[in-house]
C-alpha positions, -999 to +999 in steps of 0.1 A: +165-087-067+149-056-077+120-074-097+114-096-064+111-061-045+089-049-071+068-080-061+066-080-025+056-038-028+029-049-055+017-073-032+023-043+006+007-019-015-026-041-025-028-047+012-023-012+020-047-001-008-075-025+009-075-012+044-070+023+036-102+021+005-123+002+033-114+033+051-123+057+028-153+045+019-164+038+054-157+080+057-177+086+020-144+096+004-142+071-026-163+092-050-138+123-044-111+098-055-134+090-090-138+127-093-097+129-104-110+110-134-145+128-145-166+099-124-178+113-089-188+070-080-176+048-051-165+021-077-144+039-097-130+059-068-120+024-054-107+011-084-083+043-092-071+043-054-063+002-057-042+009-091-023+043-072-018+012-041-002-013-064+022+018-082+026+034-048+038-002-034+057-011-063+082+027-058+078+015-022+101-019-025+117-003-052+133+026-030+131+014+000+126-022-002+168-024+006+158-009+041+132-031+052+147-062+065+133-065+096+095-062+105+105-032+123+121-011+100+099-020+075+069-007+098+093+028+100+098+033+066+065+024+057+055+049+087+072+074+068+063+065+033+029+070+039+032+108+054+053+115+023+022+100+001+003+122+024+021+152+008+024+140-024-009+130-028-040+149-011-020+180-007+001+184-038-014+160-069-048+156-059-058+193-064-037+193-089-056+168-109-091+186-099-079+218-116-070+237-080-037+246-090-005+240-071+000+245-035-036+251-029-038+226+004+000+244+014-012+263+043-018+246+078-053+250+078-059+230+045-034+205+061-051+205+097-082+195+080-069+168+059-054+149+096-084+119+091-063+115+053-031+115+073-042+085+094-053+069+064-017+074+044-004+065+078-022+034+089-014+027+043+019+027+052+022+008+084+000-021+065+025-020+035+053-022+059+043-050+073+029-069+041+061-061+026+082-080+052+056-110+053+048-107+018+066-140+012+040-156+035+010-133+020-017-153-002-009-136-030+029-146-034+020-175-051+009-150-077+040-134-080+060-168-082+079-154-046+093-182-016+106-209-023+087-243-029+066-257-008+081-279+021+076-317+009+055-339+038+079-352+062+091-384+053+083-410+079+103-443+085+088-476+073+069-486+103+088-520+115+078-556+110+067-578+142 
């Protein structure tokens, strides 16, 4: 049970993790992202915020996977999963990691200027959400071994002798 909610938030969070880096990079904010890890470049920004998707959607159907067994709740939580990334992320870790020190972004002009990140973590979350409810369906659950096995043609009578 848990390992197939691991799966399906694996699967949300790549989703997530595409939209929001197409984002990003469409606002020049991928080589901020390599910057966490001593390389100011697109690529590697893209590459560390894909692996932070996958772990970020893997806690996602781990915590709240339970929650999300309808489309719509799973667009809530996810809804609210991404403002608390939002938090967690850009305004606690991330200057953090860049040697800023704690609390740094804490303050509500640091916040009101980091609202274009919220939409990202938002529009993240409401993509996760909804990949994590249809993830069964998704391209990659074959990947994961999820669903069940594919539907056998539909067997057809014999047509009748004349």
């Amino acid at each position: 049970m848990f390992a197939t909610r691991i799966k399906l938030g694996i699967i949300g969070g790549i989703m997530g993790g595409l939209v929001f880096g197409a984002m990003m990079g469409a606002m020049g904010m991928l080589p901020m992202i390599g910057k966490m890890v001593g390389q100011p470049n697109a690529v590697v920004g893209f590459l560390i915020h894909m692996m932070m998707s996958v772990g970020i959607g893997a806690g996602y159907g781990l915590v709240l996977g339970a929650l999300a067994k309808t489309t719509v709740k799973a667009l809530i939580s996810g809804f609210a999963y991404g403002v608390v990334w939002w938090v967690l992320g850009p305004l606690t870790m991330m200057p953090l990691m860049m040697g800023m020190g704690l609390g740094v972004n804490w303050n509500a002009a640091a916040a009101q200027s980091m609202m274009p990140s919220l939409m990202g973590h938002i529009v993240f979350g409401l993509v996760l959400g909804f990949a994590y409810s249809r993830g069964e369906n998704c391209f990659l659950a074959r990947l994961f071994k999820l669903g069940g096995t594919p539907k056998k043609d539909i067997e057809r009578p014999a047509p009748r002798a004349i």
